[in-house]
PADOFI-643761 format. One record per residue (C-alpha): residue number from 1; y, x, z; residue in one letter. Coordinates in pm, 1 decimal, always signed. Example, Ala and Ser with C-alpha at 12.3 -4.5 7.8 and 13.67 -1.06 7.14 Angstrom:
BEGIN
i 1&c2 -450.0&c1 +1230.0&c3 +780.0&aa A
i 2&c2 -106.0&c1 +1367.0&c3 +714.0&aa S
//
This chain:
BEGIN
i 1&c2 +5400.3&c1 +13028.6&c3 +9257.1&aa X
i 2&c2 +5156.0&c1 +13236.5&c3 +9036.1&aa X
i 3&c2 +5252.0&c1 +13493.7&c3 +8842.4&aa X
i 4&c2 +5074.3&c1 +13719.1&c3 +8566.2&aa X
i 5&c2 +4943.0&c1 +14065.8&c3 +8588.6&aa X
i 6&c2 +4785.5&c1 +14340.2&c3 +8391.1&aa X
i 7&c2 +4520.5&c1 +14517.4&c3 +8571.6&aa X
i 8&c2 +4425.4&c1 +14848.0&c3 +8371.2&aa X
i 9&c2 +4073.9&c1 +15002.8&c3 +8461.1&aa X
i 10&c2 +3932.1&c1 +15306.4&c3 +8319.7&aa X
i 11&c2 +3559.2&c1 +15447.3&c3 +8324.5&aa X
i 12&c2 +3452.6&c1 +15614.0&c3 +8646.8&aa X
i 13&c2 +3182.9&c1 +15803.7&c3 +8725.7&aa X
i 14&c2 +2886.5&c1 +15618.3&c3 +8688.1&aa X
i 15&c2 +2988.4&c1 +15493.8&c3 +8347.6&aa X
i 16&c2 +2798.8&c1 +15617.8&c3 +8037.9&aa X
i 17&c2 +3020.4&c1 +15708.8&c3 +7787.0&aa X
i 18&c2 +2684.3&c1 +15793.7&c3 +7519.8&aa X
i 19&c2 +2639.9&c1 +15340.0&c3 +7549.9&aa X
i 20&c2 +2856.1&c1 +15063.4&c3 +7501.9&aa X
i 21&c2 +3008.8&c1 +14833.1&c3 +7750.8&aa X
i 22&c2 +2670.5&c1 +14563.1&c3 +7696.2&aa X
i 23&c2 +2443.8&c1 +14883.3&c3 +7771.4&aa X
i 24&c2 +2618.4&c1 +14986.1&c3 +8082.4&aa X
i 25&c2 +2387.9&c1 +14914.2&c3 +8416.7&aa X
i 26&c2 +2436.9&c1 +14590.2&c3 +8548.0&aa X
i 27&c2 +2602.4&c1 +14415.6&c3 +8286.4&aa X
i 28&c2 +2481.4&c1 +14105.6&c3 +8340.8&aa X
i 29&c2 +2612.9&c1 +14121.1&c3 +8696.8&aa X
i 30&c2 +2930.7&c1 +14212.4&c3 +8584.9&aa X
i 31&c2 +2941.3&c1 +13947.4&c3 +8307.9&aa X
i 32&c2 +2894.8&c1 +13682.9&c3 +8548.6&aa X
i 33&c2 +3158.4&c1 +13815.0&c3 +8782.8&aa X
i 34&c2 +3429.1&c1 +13803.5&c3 +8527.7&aa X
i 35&c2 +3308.3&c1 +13483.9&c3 +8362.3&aa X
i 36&c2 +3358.0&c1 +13290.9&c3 +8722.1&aa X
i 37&c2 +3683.7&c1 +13462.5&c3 +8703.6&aa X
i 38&c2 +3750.5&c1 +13345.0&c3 +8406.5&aa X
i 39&c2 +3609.3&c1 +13003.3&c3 +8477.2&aa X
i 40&c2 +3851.0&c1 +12978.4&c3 +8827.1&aa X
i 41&c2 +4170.4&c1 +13050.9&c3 +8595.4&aa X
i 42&c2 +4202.6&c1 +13364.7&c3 +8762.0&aa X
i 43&c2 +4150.0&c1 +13572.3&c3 +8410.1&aa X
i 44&c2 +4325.5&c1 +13451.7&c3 +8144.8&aa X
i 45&c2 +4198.1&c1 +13757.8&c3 +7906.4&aa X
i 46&c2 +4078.4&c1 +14104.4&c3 +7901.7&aa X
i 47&c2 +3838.1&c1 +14337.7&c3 +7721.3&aa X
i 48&c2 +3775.3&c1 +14723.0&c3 +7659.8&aa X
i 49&c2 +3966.4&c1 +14946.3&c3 +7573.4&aa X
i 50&c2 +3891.1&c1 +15147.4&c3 +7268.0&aa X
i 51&c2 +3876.6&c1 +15501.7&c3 +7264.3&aa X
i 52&c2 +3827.0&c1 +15765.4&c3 +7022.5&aa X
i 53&c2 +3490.3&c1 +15681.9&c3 +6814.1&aa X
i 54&c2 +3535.9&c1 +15331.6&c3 +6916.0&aa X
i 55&c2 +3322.5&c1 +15371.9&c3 +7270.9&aa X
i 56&c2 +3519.1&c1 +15194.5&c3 +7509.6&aa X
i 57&c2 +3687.4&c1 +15325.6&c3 +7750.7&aa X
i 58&c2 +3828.5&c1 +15140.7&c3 +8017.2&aa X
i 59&c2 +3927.5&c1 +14777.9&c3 +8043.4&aa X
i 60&c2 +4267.5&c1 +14541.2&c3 +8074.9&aa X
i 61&c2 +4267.6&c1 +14210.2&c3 +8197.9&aa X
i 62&c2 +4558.1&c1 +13993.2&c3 +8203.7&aa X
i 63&c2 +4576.8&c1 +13738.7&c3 +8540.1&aa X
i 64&c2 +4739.9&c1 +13489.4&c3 +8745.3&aa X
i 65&c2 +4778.1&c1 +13576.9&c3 +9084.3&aa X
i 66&c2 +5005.7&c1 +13489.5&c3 +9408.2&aa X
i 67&c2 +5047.4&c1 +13898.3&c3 +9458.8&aa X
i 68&c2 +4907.1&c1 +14223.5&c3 +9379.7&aa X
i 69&c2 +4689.9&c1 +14182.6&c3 +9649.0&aa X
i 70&c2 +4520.8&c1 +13866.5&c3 +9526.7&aa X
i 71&c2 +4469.5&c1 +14056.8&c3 +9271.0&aa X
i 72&c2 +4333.2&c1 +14370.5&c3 +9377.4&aa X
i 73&c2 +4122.6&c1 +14163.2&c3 +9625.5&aa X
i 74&c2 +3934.9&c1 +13926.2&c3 +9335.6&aa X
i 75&c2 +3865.8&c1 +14260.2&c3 +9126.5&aa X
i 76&c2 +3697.2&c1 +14471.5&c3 +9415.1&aa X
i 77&c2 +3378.5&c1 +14297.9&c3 +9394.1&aa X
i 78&c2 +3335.8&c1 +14367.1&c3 +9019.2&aa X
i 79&c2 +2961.8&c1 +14501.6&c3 +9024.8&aa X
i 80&c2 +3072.9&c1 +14770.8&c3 +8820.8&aa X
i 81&c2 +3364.6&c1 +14885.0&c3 +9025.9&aa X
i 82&c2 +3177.6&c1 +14856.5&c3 +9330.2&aa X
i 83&c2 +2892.1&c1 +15074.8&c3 +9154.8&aa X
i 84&c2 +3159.2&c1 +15324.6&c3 +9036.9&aa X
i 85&c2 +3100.4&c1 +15244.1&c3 +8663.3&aa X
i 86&c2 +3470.4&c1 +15132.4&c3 +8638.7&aa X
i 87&c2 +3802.3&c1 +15217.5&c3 +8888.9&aa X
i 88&c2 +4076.8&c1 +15025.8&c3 +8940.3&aa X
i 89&c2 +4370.3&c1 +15227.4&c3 +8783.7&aa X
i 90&c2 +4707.1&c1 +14951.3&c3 +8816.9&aa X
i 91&c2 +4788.8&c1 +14609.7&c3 +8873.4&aa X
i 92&c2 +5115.8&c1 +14506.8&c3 +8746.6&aa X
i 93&c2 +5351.5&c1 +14221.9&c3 +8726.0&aa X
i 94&c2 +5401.0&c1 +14139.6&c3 +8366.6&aa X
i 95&c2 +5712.7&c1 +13902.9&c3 +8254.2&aa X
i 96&c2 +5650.7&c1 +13759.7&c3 +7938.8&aa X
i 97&c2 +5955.1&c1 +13750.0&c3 +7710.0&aa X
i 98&c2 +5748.2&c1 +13673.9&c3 +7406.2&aa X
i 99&c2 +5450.7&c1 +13464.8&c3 +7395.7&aa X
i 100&c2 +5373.6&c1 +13345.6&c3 +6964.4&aa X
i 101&c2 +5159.7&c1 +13055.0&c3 +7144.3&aa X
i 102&c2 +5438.4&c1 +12851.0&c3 +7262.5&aa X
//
């Protein structure tokens, strides 16, 4: 049974922090790797996170997975964490209590 997952990624050393996320090398490469993601289920949402002066920062992306590993294992061939423009920082099991859609 599936279950759902925050994975939190923050900006490593290849990131840019002068450009947004859409200016970042390979973009489009990483824009097609989440949108198959998204388009298997696998990501049910995500986006940057916003840090001071509105650059972002990072990223969260909520999941459904078997197991941290299924996770972990999707996410590594992110274009941008393989280039080192974003690391994997935590992938956590997150039980809903509240949910306003339901």
């Amino acid at each position: 049974m599936k279950s759902t997952f925050v994975a939190i990624s923050s900006a490593s050393l290849n990131r840019d922090s002068s450009k947004g996320a859409r200016e970042q090398p390979f973009w489009d490469e990483h824009a097609a790797f989440i949108d198959r993601l998204v388009d298997e289920g696998f990501i049910l949402m995500g986006g940057p996170l916003v840090g001071e002066a509105g650059m972002p920062h990072g990223a969260l992306l909520i999941v459904k997975a078997e197991d941290e590993n299924e996770v972990r294992e999707k996410l590594k061939n992110d274009p941008w964490f393989m280039r080192g423009i974003l690391k994997l920082e935590s992938v956590k099991r997150w039980e809903i209590f509240i949910d306003a859609k339901k």
